[in-house]
ROSE-4610 file (N, C-alpha, C; in Angstrom, 1 decimal, always signed):
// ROSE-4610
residu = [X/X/X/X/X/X/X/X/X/X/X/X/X/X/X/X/X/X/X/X/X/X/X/X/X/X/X/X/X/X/X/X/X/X/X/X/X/X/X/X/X/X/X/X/X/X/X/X/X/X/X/X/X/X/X/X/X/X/X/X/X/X/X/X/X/X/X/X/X/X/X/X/X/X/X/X/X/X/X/X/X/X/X/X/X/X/X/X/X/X/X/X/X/X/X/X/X/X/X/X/X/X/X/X/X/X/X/X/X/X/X/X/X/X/X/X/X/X/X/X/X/X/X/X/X/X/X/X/X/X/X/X/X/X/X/X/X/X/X/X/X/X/X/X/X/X/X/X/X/X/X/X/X/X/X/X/X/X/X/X/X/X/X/X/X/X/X/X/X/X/X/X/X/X/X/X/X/X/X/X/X/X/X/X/X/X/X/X/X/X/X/X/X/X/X/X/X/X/X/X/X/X/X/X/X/X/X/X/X/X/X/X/X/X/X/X/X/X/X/X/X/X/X/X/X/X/X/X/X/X/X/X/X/X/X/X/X/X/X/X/X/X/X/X/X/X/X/X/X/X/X/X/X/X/X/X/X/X/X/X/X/X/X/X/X/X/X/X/X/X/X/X/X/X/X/X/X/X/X/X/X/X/X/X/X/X/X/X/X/X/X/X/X/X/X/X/X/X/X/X]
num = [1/1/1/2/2/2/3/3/3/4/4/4/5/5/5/6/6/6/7/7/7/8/8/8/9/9/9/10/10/10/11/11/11/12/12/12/13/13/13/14/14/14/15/15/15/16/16/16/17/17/17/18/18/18/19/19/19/20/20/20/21/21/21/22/22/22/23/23/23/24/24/24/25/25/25/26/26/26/27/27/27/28/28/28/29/29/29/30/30/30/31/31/31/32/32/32/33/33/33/34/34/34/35/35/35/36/36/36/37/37/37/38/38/38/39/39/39/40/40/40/41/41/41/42/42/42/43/43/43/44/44/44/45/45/45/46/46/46/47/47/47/48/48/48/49/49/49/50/50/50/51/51/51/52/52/52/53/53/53/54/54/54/55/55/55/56/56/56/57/57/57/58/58/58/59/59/59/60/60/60/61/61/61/62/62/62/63/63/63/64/64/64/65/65/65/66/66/66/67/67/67/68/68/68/69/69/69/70/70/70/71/71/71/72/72/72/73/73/73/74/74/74/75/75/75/76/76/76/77/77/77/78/78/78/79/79/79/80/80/80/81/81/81/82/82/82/83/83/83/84/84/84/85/85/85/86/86/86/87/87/87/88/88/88/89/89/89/90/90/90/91/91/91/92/92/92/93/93/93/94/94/94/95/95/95/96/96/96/97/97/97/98/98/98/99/99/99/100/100/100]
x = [+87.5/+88.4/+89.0/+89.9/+91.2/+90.9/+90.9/+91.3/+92.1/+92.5/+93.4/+94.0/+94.8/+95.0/+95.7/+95.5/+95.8/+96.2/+97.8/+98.0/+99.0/+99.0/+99.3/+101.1/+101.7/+103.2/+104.0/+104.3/+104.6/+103.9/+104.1/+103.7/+104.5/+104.9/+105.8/+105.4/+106.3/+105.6/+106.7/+106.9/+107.7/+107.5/+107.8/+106.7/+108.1/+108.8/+109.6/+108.9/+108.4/+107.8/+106.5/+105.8/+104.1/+104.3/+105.6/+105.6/+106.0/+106.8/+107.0/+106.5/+105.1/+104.5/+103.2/+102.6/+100.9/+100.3/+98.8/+98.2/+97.4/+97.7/+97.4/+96.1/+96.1/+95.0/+94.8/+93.7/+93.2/+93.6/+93.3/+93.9/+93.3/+94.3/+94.4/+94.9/+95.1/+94.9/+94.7/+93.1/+93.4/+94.1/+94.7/+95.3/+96.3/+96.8/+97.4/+98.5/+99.8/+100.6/+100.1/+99.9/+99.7/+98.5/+97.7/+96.1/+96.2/+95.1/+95.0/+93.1/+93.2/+91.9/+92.0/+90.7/+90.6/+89.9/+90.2/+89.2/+88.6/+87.8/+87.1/+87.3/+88.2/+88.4/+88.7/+87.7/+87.4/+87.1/+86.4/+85.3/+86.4/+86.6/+87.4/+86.8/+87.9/+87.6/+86.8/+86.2/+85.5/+86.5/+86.4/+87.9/+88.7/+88.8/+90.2/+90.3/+91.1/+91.0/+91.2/+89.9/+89.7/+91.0/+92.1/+93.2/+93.7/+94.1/+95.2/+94.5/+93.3/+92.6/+93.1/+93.1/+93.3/+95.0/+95.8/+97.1/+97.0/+96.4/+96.2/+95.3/+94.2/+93.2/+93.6/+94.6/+95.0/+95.9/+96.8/+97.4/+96.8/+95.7/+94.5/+93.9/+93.6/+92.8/+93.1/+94.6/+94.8/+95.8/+95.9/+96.3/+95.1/+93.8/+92.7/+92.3/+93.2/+92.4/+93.2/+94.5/+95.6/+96.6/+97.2/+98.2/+99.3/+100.5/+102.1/+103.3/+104.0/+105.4/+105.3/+104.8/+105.1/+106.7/+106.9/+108.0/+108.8/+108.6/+109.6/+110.6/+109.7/+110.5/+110.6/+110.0/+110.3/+110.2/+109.1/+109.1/+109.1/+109.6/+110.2/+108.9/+107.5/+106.1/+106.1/+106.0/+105.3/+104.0/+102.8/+101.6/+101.7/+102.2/+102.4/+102.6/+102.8/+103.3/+103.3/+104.2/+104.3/+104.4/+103.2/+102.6/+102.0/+102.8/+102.5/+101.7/+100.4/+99.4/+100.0/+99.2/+100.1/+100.0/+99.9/+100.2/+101.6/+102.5/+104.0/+104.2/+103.4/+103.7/+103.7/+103.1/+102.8/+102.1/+103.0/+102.8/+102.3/+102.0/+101.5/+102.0/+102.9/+103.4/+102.2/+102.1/+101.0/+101.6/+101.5/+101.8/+100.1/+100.5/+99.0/+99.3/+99.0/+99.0/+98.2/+97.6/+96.7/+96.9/+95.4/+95.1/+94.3/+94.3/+93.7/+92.0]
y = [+28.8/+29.5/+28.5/+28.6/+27.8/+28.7/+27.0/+27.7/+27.9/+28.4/+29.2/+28.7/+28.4/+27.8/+29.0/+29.5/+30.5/+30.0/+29.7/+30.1/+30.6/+31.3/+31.8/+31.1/+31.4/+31.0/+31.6/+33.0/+33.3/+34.5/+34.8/+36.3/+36.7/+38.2/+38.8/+39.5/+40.5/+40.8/+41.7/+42.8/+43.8/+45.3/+44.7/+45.2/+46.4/+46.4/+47.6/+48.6/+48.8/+49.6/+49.6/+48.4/+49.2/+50.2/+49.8/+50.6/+52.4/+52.5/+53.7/+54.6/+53.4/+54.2/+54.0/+53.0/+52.4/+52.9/+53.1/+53.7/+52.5/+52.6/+50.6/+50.2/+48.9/+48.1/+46.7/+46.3/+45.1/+44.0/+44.0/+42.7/+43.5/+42.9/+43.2/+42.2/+41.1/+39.7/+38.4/+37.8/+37.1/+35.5/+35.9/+34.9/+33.8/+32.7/+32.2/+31.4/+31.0/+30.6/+28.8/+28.9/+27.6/+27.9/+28.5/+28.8/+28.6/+28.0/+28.2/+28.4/+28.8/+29.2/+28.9/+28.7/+28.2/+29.4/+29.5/+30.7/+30.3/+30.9/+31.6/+32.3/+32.4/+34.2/+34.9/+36.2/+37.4/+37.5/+36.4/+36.1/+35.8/+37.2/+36.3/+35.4/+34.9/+33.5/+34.3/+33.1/+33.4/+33.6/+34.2/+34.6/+34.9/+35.2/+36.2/+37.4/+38.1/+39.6/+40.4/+41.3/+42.1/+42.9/+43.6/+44.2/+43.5/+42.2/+41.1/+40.7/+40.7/+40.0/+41.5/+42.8/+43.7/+43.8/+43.4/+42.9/+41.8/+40.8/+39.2/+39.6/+40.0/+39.7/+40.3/+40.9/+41.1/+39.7/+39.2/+38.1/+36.8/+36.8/+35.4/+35.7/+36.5/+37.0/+36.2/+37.5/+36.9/+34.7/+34.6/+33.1/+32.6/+32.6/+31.9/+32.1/+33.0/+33.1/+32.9/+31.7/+31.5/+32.0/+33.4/+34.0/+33.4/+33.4/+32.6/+33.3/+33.1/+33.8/+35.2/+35.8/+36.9/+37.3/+38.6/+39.2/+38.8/+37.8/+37.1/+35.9/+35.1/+33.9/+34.6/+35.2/+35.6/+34.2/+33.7/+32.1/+31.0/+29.6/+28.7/+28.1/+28.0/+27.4/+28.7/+28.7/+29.8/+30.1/+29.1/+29.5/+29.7/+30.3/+30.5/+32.2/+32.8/+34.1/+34.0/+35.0/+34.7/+36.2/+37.1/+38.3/+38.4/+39.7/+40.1/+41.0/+40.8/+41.5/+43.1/+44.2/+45.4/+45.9/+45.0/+45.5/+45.5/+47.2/+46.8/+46.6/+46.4/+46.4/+44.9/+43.8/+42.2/+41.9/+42.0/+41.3/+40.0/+39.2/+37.7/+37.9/+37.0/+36.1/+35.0/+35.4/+34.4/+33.7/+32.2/+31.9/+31.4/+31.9/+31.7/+30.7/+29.4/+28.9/+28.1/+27.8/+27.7/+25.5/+25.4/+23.9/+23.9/+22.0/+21.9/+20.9]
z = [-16.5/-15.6/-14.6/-14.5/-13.7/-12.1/-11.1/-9.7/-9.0/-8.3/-7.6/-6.0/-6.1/-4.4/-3.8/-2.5/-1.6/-0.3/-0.2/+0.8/+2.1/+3.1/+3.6/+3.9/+3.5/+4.0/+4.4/+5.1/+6.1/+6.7/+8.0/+8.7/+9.3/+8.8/+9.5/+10.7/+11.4/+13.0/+13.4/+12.9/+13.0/+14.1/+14.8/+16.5/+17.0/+16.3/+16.0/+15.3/+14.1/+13.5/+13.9/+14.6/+15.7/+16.7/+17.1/+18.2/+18.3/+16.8/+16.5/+15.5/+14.7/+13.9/+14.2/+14.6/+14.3/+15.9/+15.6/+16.8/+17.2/+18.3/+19.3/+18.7/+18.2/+17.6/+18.4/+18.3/+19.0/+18.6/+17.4/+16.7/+15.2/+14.3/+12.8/+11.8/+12.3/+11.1/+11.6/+10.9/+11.4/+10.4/+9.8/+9.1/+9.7/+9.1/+10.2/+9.3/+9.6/+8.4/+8.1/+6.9/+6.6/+6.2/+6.3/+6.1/+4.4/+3.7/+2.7/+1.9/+1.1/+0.7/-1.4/-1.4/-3.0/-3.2/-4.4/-5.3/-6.8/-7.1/-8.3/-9.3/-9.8/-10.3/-9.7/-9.4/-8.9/-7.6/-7.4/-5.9/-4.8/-4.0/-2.5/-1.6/-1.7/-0.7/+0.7/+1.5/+3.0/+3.5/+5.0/+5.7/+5.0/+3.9/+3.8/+3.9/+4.1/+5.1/+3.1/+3.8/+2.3/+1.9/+3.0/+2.6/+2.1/+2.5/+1.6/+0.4/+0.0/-1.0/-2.1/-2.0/-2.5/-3.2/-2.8/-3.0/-3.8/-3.7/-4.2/-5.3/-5.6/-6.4/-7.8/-8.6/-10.1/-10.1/-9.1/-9.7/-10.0/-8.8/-8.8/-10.2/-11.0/-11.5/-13.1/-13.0/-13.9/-14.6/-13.1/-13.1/-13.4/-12.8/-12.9/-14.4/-15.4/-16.8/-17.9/-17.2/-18.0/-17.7/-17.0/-17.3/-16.3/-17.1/-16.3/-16.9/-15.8/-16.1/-15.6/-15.1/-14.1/-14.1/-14.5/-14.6/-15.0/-16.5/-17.0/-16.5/-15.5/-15.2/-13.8/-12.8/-11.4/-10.6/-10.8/-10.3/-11.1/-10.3/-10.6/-11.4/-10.8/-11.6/-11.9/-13.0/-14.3/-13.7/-13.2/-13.1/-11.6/-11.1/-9.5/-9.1/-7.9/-8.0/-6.2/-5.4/-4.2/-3.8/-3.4/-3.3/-1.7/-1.1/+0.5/+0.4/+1.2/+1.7/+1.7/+2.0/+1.7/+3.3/+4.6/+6.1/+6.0/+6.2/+6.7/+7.7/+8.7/+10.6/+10.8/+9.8/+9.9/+8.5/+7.5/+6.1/+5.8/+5.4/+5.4/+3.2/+3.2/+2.0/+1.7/+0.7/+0.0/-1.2/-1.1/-2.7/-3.2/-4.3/-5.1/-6.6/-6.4/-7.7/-8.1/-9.5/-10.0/-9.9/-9.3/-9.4/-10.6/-11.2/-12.0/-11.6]
């Protein structure tokens, strides 16, 4: 099984839509841009926020077991994929691609 490089490349912050949909929170990510994390397979990395790992973990999954080319050529590395956490109020862009 092939591993997986994770990392954080951008966060969004749409404080338009907190303010007129989400009920006040303290803090809700702690991700940070540039953050990156290795993986296993299946196994989420330490610190990574289990909602974003839930988003992430079919593409890690299947990169870590060989699979490339995602939607027919969507990205430029075949063995890559560039998948947002599913927060709409502050999204975080992840590219995930497979090291050797």
């Amino acid at each position: 099984m092939k591993k997986v490089k994770i990392t954080a490349v951008r966060k969004a912050d749409y404080k338009d839509l907190q303010m007129q949909y989400e009920n006040p929170i303290l803090h809700a990510c702690n991700i940070e841009e540039g953050q990156v994390f290795i993986c296993n397979g299946w196994e989420k990395p330490e610190k990574m926020c289990s909602s974003a790992w839930e988003s992430l973990s079919p593409f890690v999954m299947a990169l870590a077991h060989g699979g490339e080319n995602f939607y027919d050529g969507w990205m430029k590395n075949p063995a890559s994929a560039m998948i947002s956490c599913n927060d709409g109020f502050r999204p975080v862009s992840f590219l995930l691609e497979v090291i050797e």
